[in-house]
C-alpha positions in Angstrom: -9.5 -24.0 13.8 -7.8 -22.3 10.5 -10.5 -20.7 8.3 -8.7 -19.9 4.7 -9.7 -16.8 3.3 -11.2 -17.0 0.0 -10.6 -14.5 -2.6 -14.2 -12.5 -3.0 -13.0 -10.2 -5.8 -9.9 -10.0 -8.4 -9.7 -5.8 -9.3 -7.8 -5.0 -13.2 -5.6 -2.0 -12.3 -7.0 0.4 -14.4 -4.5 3.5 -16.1 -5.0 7.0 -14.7 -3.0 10.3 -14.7 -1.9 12.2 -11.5 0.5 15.2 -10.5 2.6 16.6 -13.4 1.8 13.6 -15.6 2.6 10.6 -14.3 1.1 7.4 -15.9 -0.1 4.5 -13.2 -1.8 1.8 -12.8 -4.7 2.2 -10.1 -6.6 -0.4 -8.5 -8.3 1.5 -5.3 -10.1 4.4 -5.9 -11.6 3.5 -9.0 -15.0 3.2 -10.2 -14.9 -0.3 -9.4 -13.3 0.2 -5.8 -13.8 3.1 -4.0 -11.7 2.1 -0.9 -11.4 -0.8 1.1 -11.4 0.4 5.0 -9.2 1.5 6.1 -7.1 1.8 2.6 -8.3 4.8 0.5 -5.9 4.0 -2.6 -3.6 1.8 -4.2 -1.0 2.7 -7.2 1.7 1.5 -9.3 4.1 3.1 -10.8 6.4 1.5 -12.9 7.9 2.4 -16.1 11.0 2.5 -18.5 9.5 5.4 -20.7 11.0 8.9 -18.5 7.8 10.4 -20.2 5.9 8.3 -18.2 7.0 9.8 -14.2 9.7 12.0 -14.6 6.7 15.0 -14.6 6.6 13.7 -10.8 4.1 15.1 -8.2 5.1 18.9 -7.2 3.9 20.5 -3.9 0.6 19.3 -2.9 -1.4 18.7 0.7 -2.9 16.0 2.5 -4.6 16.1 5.5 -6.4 13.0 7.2 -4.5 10.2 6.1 -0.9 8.3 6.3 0.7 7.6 2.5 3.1 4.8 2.4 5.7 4.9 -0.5 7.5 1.6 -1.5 10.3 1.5 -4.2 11.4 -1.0 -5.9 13.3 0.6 -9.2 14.9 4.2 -9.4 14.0 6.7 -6.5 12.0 9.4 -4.9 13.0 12.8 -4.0 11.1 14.5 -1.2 10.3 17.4 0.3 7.9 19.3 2.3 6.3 22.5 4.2 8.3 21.0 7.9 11.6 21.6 5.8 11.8 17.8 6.0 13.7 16.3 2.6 15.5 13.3 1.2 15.9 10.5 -1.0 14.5 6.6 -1.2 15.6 4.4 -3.4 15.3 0.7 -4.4 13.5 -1.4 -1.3 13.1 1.2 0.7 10.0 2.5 2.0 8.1 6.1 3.5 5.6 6.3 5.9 4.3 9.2 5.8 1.2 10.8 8.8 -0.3 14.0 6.9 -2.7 14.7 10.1 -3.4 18.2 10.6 -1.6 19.4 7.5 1.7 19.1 5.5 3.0 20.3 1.6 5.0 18.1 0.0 6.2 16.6 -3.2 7.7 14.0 -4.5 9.7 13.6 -7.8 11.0 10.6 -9.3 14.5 9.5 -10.4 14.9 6.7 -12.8 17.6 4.4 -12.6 19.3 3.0 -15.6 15.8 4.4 -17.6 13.4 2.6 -15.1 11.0 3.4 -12.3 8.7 1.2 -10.1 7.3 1.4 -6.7 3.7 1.7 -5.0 1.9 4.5 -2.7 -1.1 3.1 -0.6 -3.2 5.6 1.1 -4.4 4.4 4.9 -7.1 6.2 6.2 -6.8 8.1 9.9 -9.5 7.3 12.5 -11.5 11.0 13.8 -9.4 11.4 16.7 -6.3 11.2 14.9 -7.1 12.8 11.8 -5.6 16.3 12.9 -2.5 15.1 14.6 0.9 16.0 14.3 2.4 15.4 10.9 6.0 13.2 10.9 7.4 10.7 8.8 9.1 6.9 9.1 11.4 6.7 6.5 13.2 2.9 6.4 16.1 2.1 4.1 16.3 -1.5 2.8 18.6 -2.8 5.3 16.4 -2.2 8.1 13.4 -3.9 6.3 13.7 -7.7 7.9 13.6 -10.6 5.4 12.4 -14.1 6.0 13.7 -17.0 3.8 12.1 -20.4 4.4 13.2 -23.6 4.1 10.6 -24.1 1.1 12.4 -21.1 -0.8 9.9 -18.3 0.1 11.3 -15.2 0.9 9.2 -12.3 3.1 10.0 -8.4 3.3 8.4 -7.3 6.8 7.5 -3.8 5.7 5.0 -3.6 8.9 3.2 -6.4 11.1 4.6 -9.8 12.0 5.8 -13.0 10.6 7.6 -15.8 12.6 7.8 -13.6 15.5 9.8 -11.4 13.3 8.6 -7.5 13.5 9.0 -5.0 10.4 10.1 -2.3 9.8 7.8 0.4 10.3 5.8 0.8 13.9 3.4 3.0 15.7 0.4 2.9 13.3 -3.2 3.1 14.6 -4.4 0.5 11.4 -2.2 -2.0 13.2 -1.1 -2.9 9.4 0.7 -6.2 7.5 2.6 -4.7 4.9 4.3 -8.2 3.1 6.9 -8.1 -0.1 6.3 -11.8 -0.7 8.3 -14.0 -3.2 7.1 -17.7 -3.7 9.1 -20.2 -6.0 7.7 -22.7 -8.2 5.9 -25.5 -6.7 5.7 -23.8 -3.2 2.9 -22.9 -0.3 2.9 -19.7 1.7 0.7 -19.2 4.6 -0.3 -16.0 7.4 -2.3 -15.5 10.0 -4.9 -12.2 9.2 -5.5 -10.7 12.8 -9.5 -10.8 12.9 -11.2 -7.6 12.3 -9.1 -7.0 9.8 -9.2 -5.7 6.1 -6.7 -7.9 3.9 -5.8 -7.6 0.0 -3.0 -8.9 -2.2 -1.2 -7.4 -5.2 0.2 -9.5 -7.5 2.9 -8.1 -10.1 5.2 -10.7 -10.8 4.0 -14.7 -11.9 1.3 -16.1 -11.0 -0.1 -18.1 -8.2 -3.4 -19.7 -6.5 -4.9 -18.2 -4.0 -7.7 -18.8 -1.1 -8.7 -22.4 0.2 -7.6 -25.0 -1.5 -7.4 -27.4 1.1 -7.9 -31.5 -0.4 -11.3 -31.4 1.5 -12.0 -28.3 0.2 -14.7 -28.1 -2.6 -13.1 -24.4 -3.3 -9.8 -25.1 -4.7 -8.8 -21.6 -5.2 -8.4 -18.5 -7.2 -5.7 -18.2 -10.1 -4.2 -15.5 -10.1 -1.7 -13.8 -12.7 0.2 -10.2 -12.3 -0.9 -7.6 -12.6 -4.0 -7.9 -10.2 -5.5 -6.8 -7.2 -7.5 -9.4 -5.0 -9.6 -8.7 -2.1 -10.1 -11.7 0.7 -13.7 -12.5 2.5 -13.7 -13.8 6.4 -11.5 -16.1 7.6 -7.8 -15.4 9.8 -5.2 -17.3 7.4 -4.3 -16.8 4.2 -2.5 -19.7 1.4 -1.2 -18.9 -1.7 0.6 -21.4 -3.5 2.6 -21.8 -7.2 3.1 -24.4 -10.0 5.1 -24.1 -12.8 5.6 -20.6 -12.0 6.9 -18.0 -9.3 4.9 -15.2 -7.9 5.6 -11.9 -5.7 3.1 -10.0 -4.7 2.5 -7.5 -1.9 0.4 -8.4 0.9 -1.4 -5.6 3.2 -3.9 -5.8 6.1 -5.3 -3.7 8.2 -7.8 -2.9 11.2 -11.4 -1.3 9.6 -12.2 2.1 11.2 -15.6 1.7 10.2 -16.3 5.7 10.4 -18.1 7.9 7.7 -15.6 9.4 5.1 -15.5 13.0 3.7 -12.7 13.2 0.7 -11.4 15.7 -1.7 -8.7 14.7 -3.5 -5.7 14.3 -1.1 -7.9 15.5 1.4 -10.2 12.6 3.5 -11.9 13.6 6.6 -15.2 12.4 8.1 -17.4 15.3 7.4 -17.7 17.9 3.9 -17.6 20.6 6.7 -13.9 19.6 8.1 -13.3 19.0 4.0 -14.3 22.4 3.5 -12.4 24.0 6.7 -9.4 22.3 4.7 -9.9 24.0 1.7 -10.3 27.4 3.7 -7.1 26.5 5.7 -5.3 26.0 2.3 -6.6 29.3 0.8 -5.8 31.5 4.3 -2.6 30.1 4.7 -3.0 28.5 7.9 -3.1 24.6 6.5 0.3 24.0 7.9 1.1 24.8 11.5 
């Protein structure tokens, strides 16, 4: 039996400040949202003032937690402490594993005067938290894409769709990452594996979301851009669109359900291993 998921809570990206400058719109890690096991934070960046990003984020660590990077405008120039460096551009994406340690920073690059993208934060289990650092880093033309007969087209970041695997692999949060596009007058549907944490960004059109089934006394949440929306139990998710189109990202994940530490880009399970960071950072030993 299907059990739509209903849409529990619809977060307002709120506008904060990070590294050098940069101007984003937040909707984890907010006084709203905390986090949403096993995702710690959710941003978007996207701007055609250069005042607004080109400050970028200079070198800065992480340890505990995998950052995933997703352009859609301009670019990213990387570097870090492992003497790893490069460039992503427009669709492609960074997968990035801090574990035990690793500098980095990123800078952006408009194109033509505009930026956009995201950076979602996935939490590490205890086990994994000090593993070795390393990075997946996917250009667009690895990134499968889905077009249906019905006009919706899907960007396989990470997970499954159609028996269609994405891009990215090897992560312990077992993650959907979904670039999803729906036309006007059309239905999308996914299976959510059970157990697992599941939210939608939309920031393009607009669309109804949840269980809005004819028998259904629920007949769904409207939606417009720019929002976050969290889903309650169930293992499918329907999203479908009037007069309008609507893309939005859509990004699952299994709940580690452990105690967190966290200090800025630093999340661990205990304010002693957040403290040992801090001392590794200060001795010189934070990257090995």
């Amino acid at each position: 039996m299907v059990i739509n998921m209903k849409v529990v809570e619809v977060i307002d990206p709120i506008y904060v400040m990070e590294g050098a400058g940069v101007r984003l719109r937040r909707s984890i890690t907010t006084q709203k949202l905390d986090y949403l096991d096993p995702f710690l934070l959710f941003d978007h960046f996207g701007s055609n003032n250069p005042e607004d990003y080109l400050a970028g984020f200079p070198m800065h660590p992480h340890r505990g937690i995998e950052t995933v990077t997703y352009i859609l405008d301009g670019s990213v120039e990387h570097k870090d402490s492992m003497g790893n460096s490069g460039i992503i551009g427009k669709d492609d994406v960074q997968w990035m594993t801090s574990g035990s340690g690793i500098i980095h920073e990123e800078m952006p690059k408009p194109k033509n005067g505009n930026m956009e993208g995201f950076q979602l934060w996935v939490n590490l289990p205890a086990n994994l938290k000090m593993t070795t650092p390393r990075y997946q880093e996917v250009k667009s033309s690895q990134i499968p894409e889905i077009r249906e007969e019905n006009g919706v087209v899907v960007k396989i970041i990470a997970g499954e769709k159609d028996g269609v695997k994405g891009a990215v692999t090897e992560i312990y949060a077992d993650p959907t990452y979904l670039d999803v596009t729906i036309p006007p007058g059309s239905t999308f549907k996914h299976p959510i594996k059970p157990e697992h944490t599941a939210f939608a960004y939309v920031f393009e059109g607009e669309g109804i979301f949840g269980d809005f089934e004819e028998e259904s006394v629920d007949k769904g949440t409207f939606v417009p851009a720019t929002k976050l929306l969290i889903y309650g139990d169930g293992d499918h998710i329907k999203v479908k669109t009037d007069k309008s189109s609507v893309r939005f990202l859509l990004i699952s994940g299994k709940s580690l359900n452990e105690p967190i530490a966290r200090y800025g880009p630093f999340v661990m399970n205990t304010v002693e291993e957040i403290e040992q960071a801090l001392k590794d950072l200060q001795n010189g030993t934070f990257v090995k």
